[in-house]
MIGU-902034 format. One record per residue (C-alpha): residue number from 1; y, x, z. Coordinates in pm, whole numbers, plus 32768, in hexadecimal, padded with zeros to 4 digits. Example, Ala and Ser with C-alpha at 12.3 -4.5 7.8 and 13.67 -1.06 7.14 Angstrom:
BEGIN
[1 [7E3E 84CE 830C]]
[2 [7F96 8557 82CA]]
//
This chain:
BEGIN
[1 [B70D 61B8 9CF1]]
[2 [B6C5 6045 9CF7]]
[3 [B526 6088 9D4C]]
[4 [B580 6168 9E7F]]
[5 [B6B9 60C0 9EEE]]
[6 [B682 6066 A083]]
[7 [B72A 5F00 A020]]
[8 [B5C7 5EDD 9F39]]
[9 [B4DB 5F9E A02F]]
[10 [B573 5ECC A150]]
[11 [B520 5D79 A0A6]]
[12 [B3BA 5DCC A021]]
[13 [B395 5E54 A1A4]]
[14 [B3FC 5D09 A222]]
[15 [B344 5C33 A12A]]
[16 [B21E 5D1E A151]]
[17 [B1E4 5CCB A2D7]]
[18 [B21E 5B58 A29B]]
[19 [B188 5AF2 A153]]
[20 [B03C 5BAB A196]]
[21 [AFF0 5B4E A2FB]]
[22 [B05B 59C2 A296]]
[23 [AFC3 59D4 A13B]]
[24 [AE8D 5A65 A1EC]]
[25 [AE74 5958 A2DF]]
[26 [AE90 5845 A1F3]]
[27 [AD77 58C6 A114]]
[28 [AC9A 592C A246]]
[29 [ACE2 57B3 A2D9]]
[30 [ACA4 5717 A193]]
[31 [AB47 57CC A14B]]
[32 [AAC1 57B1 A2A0]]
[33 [AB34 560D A290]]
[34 [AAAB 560F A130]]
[35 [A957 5674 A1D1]]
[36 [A974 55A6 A307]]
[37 [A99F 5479 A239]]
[38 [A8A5 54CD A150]]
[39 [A75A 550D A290]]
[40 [A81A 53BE A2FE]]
[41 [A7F3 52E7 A192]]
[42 [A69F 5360 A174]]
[43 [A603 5325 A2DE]]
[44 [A6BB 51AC A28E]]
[45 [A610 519F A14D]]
[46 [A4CB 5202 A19A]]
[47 [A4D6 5100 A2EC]]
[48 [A51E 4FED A1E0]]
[49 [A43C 5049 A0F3]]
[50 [A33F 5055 A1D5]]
[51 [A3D5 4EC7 A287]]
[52 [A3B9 4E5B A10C]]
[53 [A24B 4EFE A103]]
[54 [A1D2 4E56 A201]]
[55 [A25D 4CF9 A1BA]]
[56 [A1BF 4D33 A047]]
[57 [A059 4D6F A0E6]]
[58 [A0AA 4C77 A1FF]]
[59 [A0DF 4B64 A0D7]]
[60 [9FBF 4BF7 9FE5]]
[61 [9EE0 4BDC A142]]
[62 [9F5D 4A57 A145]]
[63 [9EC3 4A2D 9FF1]]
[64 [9D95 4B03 A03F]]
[65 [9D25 4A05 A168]]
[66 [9D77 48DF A06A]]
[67 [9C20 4938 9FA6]]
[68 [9B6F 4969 A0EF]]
[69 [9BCB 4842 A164]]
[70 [9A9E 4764 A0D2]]
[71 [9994 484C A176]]
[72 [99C5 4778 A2C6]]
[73 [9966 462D A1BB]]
[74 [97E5 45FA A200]]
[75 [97FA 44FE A0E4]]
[76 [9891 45BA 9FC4]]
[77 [97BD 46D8 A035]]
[78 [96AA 4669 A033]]
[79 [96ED 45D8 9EAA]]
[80 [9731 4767 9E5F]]
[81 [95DE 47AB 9F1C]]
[82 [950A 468A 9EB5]]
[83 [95AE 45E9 9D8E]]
[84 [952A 44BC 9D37]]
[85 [9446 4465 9BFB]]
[86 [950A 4344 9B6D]]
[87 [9685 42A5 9B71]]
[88 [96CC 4286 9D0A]]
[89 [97EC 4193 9D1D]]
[90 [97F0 41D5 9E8B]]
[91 [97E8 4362 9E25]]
[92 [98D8 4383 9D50]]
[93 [99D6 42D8 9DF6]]
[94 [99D3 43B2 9F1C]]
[95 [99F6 44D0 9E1C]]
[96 [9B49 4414 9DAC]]
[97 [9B90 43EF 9F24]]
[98 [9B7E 4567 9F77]]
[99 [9BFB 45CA 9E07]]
[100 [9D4E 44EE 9E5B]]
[101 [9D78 455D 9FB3]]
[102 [9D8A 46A7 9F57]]
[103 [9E97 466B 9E63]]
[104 [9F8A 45A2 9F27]]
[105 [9F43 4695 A056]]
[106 [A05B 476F 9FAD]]
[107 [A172 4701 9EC8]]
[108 [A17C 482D 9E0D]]
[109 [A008 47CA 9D80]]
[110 [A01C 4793 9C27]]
[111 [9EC5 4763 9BCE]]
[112 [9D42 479C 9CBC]]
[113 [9BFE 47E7 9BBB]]
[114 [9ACF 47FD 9C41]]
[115 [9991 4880 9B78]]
[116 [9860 4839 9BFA]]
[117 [972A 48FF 9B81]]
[118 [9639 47F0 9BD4]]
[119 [963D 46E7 9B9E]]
[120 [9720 478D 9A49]]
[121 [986A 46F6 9A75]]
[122 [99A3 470D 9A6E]]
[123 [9A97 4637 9B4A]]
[124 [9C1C 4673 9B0E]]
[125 [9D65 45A9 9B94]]
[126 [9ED2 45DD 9B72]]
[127 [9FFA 4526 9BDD]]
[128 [A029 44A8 9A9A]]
[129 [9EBD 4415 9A33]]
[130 [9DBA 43A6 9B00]]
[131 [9C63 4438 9B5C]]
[132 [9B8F 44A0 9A43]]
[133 [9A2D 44D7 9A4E]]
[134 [99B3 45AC 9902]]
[135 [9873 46A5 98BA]]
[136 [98A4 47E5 992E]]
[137 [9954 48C0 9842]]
[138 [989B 4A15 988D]]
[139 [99A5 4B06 97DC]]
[140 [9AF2 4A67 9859]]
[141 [9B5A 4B4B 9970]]
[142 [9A42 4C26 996B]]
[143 [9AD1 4D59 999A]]
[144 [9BBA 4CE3 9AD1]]
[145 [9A63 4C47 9B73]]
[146 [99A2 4DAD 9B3A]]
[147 [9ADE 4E25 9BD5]]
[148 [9AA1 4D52 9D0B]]
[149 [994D 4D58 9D47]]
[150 [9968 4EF8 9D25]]
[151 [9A90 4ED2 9E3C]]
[152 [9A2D 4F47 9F5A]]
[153 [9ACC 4DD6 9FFC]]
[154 [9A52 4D07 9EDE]]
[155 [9BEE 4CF0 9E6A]]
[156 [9C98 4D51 9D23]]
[157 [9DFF 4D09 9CC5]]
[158 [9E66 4CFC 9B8E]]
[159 [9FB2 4D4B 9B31]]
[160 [9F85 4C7E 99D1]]
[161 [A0C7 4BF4 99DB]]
[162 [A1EA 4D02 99B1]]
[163 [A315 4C91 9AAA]]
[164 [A486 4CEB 9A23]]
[165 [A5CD 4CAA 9ADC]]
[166 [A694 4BCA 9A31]]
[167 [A7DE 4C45 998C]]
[168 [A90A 4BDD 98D9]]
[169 [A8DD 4D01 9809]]
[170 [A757 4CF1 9797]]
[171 [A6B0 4BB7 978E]]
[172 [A568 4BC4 972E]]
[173 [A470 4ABB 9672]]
[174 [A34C 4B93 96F6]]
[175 [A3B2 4B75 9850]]
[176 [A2B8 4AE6 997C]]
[177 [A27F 4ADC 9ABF]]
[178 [A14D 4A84 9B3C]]
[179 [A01A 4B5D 9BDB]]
[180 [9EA3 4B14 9C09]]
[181 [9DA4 4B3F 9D47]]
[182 [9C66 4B41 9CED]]
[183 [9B5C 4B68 9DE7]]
[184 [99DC 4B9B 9DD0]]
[185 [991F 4A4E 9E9C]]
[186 [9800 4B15 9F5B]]
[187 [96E4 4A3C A021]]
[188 [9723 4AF2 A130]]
[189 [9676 4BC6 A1E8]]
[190 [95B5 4C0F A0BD]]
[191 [964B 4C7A 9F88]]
[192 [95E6 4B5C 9E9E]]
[193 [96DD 4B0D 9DD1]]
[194 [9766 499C 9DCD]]
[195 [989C 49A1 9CD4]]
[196 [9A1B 49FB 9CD6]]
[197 [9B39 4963 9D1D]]
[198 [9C85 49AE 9C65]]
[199 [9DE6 495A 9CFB]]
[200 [9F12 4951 9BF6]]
[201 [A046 4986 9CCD]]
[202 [A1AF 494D 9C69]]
[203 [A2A2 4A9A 9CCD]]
[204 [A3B1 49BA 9D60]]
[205 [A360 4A44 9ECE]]
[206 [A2DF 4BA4 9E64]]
[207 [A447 4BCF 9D9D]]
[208 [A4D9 4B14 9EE7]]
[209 [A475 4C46 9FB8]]
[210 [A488 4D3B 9ECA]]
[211 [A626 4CE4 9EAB]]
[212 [A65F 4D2A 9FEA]]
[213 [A5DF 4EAF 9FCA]]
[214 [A6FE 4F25 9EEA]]
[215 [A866 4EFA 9E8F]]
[216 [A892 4E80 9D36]]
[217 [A95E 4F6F 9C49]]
[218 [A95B 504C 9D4C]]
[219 [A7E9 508A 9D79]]
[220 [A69D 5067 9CB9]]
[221 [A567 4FBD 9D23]]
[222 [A3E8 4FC8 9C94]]
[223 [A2AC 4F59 9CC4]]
[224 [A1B9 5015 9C0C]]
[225 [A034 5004 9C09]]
[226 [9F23 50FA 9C21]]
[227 [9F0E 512A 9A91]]
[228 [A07D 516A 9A9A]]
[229 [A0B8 5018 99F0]]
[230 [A228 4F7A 9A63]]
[231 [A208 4E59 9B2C]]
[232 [A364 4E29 9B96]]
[233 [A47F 4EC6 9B0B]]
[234 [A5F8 4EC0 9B91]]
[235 [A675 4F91 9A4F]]
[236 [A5F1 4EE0 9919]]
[237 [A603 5052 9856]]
[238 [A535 50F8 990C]]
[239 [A3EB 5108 9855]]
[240 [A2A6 514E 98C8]]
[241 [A25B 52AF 980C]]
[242 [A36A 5394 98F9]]
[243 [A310 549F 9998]]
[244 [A35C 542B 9AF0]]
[245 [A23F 52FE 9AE6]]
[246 [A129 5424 9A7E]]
[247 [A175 54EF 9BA3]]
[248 [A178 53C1 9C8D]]
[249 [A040 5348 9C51]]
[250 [9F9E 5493 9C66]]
[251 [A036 54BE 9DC7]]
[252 [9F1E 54A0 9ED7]]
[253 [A05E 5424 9FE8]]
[254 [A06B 52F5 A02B]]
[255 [A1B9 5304 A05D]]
[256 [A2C9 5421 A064]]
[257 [A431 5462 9FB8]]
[258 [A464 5534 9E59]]
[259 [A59F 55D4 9DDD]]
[260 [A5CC 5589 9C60]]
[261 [A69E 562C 9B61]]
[262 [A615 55C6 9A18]]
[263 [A5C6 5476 9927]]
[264 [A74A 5487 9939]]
[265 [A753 542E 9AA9]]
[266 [A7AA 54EB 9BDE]]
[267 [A75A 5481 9D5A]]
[268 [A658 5444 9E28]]
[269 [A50F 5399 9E00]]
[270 [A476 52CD 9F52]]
[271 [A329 523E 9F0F]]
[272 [A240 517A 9FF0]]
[273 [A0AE 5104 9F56]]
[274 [A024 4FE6 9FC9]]
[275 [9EC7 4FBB A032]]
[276 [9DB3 4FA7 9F30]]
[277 [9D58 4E83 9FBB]]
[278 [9EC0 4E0D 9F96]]
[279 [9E93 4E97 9DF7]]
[280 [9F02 5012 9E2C]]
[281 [A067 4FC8 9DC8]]
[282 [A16E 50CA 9DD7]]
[283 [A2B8 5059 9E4C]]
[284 [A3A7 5132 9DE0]]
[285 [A543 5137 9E49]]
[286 [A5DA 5237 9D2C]]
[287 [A75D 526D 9DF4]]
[288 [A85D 5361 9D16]]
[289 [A91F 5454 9DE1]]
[290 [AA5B 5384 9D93]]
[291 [A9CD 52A2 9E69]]
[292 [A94D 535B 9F61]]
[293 [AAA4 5442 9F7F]]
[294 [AB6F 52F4 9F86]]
[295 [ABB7 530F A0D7]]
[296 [ABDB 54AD A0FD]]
[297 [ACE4 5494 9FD4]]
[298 [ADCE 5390 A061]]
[299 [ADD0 5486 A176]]
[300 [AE0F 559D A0CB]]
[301 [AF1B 54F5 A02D]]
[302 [AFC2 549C A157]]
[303 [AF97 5605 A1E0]]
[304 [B01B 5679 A08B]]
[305 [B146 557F A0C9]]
[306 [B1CC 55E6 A1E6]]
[307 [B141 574F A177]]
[308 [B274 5752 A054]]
[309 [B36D 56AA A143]]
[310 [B334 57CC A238]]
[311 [B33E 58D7 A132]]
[312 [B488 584F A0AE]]
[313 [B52F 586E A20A]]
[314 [B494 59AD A234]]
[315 [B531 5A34 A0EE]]
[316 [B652 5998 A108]]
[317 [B64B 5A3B A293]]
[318 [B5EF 5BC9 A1E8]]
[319 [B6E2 5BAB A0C7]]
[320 [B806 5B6C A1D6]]
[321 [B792 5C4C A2B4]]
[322 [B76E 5D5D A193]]
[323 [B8A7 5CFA A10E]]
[324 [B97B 5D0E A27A]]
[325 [B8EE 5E8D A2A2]]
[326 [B8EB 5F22 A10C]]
[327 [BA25 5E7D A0C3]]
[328 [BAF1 5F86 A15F]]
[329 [B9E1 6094 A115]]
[330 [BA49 6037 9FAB]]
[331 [BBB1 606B 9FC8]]
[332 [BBA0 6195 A03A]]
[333 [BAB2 620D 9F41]]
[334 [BBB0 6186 9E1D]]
[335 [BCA5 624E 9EBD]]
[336 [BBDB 6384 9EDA]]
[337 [BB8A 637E 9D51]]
[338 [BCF0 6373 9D16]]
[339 [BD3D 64A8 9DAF]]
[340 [BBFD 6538 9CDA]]
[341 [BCEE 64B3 9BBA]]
[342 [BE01 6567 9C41]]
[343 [BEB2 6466 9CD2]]
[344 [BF15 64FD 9E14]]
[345 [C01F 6416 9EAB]]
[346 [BF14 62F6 9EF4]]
[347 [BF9A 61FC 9FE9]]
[348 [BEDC 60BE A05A]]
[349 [BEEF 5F9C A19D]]
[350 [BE4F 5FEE A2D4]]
[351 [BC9D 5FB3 A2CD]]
[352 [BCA3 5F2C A43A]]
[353 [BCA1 5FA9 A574]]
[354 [BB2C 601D A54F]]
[355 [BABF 615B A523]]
[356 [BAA3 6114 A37B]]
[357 [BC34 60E9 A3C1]]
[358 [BC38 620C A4C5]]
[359 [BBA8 62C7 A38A]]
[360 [BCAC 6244 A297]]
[361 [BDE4 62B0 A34C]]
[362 [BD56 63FB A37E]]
[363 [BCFE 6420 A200]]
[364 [BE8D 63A0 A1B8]]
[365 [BF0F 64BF A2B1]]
[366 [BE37 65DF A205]]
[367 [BE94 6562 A0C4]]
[368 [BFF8 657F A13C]]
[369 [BFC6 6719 A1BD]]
[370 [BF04 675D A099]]
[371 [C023 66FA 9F86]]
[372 [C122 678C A073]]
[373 [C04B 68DE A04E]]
[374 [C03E 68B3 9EDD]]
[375 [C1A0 685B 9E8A]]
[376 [C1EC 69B1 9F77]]
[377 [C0CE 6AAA 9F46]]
[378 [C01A 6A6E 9DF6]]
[379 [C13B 69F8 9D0C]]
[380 [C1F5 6B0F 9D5F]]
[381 [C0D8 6BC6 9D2D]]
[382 [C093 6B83 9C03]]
[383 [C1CB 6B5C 9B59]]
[384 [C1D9 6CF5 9BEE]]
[385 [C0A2 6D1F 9AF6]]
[386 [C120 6C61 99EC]]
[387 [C27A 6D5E 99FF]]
[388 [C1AF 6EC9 9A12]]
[389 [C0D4 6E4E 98F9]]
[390 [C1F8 6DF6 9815]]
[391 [C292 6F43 988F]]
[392 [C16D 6FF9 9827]]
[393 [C159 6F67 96DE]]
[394 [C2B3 6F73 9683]]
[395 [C28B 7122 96AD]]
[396 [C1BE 7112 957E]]
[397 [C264 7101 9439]]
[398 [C1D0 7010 9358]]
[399 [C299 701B 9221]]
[400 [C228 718A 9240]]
[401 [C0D2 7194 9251]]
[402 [C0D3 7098 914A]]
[403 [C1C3 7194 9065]]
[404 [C0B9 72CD 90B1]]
[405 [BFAB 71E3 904A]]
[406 [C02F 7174 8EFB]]
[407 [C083 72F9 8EAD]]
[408 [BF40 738B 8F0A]]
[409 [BE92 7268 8E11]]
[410 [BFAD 7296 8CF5]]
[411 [BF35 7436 8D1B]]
[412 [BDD6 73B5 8D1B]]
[413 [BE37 72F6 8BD2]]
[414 [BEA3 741C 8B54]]
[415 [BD8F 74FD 8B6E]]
[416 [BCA2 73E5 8AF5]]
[417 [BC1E 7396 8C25]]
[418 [BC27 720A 8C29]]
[419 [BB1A 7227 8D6A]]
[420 [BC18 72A1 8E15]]
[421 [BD1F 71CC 8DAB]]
[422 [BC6F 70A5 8E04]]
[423 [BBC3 7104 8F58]]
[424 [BD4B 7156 8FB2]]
[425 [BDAC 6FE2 8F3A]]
[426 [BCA0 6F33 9048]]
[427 [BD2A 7032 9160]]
[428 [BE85 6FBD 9101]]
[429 [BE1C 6E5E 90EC]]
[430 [BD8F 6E6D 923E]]
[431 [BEA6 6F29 930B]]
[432 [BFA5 6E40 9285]]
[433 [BEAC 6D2A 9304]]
[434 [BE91 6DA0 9451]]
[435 [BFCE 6E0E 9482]]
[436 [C081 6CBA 9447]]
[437 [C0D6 6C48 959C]]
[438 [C186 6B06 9516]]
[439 [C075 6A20 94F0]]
[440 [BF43 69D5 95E5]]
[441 [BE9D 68B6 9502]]
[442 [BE41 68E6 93C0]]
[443 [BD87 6839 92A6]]
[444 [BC2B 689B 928A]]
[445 [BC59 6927 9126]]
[446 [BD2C 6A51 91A3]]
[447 [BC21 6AA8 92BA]]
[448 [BB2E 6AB3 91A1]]
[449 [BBF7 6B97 90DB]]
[450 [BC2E 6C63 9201]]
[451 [BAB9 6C65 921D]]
[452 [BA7F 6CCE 90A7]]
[453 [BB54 6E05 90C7]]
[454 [BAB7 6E52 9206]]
[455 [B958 6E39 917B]]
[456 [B9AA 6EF8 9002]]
[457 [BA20 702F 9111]]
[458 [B8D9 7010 91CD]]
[459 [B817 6FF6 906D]]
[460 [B8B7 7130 8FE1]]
[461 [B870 71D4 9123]]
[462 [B701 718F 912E]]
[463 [B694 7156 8FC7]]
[464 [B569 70C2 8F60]]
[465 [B4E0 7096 90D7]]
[466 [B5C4 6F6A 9117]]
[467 [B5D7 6E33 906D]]
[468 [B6AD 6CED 90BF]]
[469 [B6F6 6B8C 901A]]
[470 [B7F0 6AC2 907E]]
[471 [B7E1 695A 9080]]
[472 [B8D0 6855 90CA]]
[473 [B92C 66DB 9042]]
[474 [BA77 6671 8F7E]]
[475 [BA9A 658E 90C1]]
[476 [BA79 6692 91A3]]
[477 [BB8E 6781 9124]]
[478 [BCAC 6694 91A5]]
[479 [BC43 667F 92FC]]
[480 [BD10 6726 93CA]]
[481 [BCB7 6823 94D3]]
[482 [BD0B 691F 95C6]]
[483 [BD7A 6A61 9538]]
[484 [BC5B 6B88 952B]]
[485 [BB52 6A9B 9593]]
[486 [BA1B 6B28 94AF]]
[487 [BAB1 6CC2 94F0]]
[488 [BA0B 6CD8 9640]]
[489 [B8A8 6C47 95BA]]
[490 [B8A5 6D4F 949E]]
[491 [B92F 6E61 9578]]
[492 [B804 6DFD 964B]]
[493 [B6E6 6E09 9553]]
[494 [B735 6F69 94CC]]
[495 [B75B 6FD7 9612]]
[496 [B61D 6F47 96CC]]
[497 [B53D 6ECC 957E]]
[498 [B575 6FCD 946F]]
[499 [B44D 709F 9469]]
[500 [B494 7199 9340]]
[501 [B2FA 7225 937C]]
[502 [B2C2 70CA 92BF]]
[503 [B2A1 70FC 9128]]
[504 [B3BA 6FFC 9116]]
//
């Protein structure tokens, strides 16, 4: 009754029309801000990734013109075209001259090397020491020259120097932070090649830039180079052998945006490469979606927020509504099961002046008329069939019957005909069963005994065709029950399921 009760269907109603269309409009706002957001964080990423590009190349280009700069020297020139035979005082010194300008031009210069193929030296100069002129060393940096004189501008930078963020959690003794130009001195216009000249630059203003391209804790930042070694790396755990560094740097984009769900991290990739004249470098912006959703989930939250509030008033709105209309619904359908119960003279306040209480007077006023007509039609009635049926048993003589019955076994006795005598004993047993009009409820044992005498008649009547067993707990026997209840199920089976064309 509870499932299909109209209080129950009324709420879910209610509940149904306001939960869904609310519920559905706070999911529908949240996905379509979620995405929003999202084109919005990556067009902003992407913009600054590409700002941070540019101001990377912009300073690498700096450096770059730094080691073109003594082309426009006629005298230090012409030492790298003509060099001369002995120990030029004059010669040397404007070697130091260009050699220092160079690496005071930028404070980030740690160290300028230039190795000159003729006349076979080596002149080198840091902040730290003064200039040194030495033979040329022909396998020190030999693979980084190749590297720039294969270039098609003459430049290689070498990422030799791994740069790591510094944290309070990982310190380490390996870190560094310095990067090397090298680039290949051509006579120009010919090809002839006059030596190289190596700049060792400090991070500081790389690392300067590179900070302000990511949020820290929030985001991740690398620089990573052509071989997929790690140049710069915001999250010191990240090592170079994941998954997500192969596929990079076997993308032909230059730049583009990746969705990444493995290496246990999920988000979005933005990477930008630098020129290869600016050393190929991949900058790379790794942003998890708890980032990027930030925004879309305070939102949410704040829909969800007033979301509940609403709901609450809402239910609290249908239950009193629901309430106010199945309240008097209710009443009358307690009253209603008490006349099922045979409570008749039900009696209860007025349900309003609606047409639920229209409906409860009317139900009092029938309720009325219909126990006037019982108390005057159907009692009498039946207390008129109660009288002819005690009239019509009290013609028969019991005590008679009984008195025949006993005789005709006694003769049966007699004449050796116990059969007789005891088929006559379950007839008697049975008439004076039926025929006692002084009890209606009776324990189950004297129904069953009843039964027995019915069924020994039946099984002397038929023979071997009919079989029975009856079967009944200690328990059971005590219950008590209404007189003759198991007669008319018997009578029933030998009258509609006895088939005596059936062996037994």
């Amino acid at each position: 009754m509870s499932k299909t009760s109209i209080r129950n269907k009324l709420i879910v109603l209610l509940l149904l029309i306001t939960i869904v269309p609310f519920g559905t409009s706070i999911v529908i706002t949240y996905l379509y801000t979620k995405e929003s957001l999202k084109d919005e964080f990556i067009e902003e990423n992407v913009n600054l990734l590409y700002q941070g590009k540019l101001n990377i190349e912009g300073y690498i280009g700096e450096l770059k013109n730094l080691t073109l700069s003594f082309y426009n020297n006629i005298d230090f020139m012409r030492y790298l075209q003509n060099p001369p035979a002995g120990d030029d005082y004059l010669a040397k010194e404007t070697v130091k001259n260009v050699i220092l300008t160079i690496l005071y031009a930028e404070e980030n210069i740690n160290r300028v090397n230039f190795a000159l193929v003729e006349p076979n030296q080596n002149v080198s100069v840091s902040k730290k020491s003064a200039v040194v002129f030495s033979p040329l060393n022909k396998f020190r940096n030999r693979d980084n020259y190749e590297k720039a004189l294969d270039s098609q501008y003459h430049i290689h930078i070498e990422p030799m120097e791994i740069m790591q963020e510094e944290s309070s959690n990982h310190k380490s003794n390996k870190q560094k932070d310095v990067f090397s130009l090298h680039r290949a001195i051509v006579n120009v216009p010919s090809d002839e090649l006059l030596g190289y000249i190596s700049l060792d630059i400090n991070s500081e203003q790389l690392l300067n830039i590179t900070h302000k391209l990511y949020v820290k804790d929030k985001e991740e930042f690398y620089i990573i180079s052509p071989d997929g070694e790690l140049i710069f790396r915001s999250n010191y755990e990240v090592s170079e052998d994941q998954q997500w560094i192969k596929r990079l740097i076997q993308n032909e984009d230059t730049s583009g945006m990746m969705e990444w769900k493995k290496d246990s991290f999920e988000g979005l990739m933005i990477y930008e490469k630098l020129d290869d004249s600016s050393g190929g470098w991949f900058l790379v912006k790794r942003i998890p979606y708890t980032s990027v959703f930030e925004s879309a989930l305070s939102v949410a939250k704040i829909n969800i927020l007033f979301g509940v509030i609403g709901l609450i008033l809402v239910v609290l709105a249908t239950l009193f509504v629901s309430f106010k209309i199945t309240t008097p619904i209710r009443v009358l359908l307690q009253n209603i099961k008490q006349v099922e119960s045979g409570n008749m003279n039900v009696q209860f306040d007025s349900l309003g002046n609606d047409e639920i209480g229209t409906l409860g007077e009317r139900f009092k006023e029938m309720m009325s008329k219909l126990n006037h007509l019982i108390n005057r039609e159907y009692k009498l009635e039946l207390e008129n069939k109660t009288n002819q049926l005690k009239a019509l048993q009290s013609q028969l003589n019991p005590h008679f019957l009984y008195n025949a019955l006993q005789s005709i076994g006694t003769l049966a006795l007699k004449n050796n005909v116990p059969q007789v005598y005891t088929l006559v004993t379950h007839l008697s047993k049975i008439m004076r069963y039926g025929m006692t009009i002084d009890e209606n409820i009776v324990p189950l044992t004297k129904e069953i005994d009843y039964t027995k005498a019915f069924l020994l008649l039946q099984k002397e009547r038929f023979g071997d065709q009919f079989e029975y067993s009856i079967e009944f707990t200690k328990e059971d026997l005590l219950i008590m029950v209404p007189k003759m209840i198991l007669q008319p199920i018997i009578e029933n089976y030998f009258k509609h399921g006895f088939d005596r064309s059936i062996e037994k």
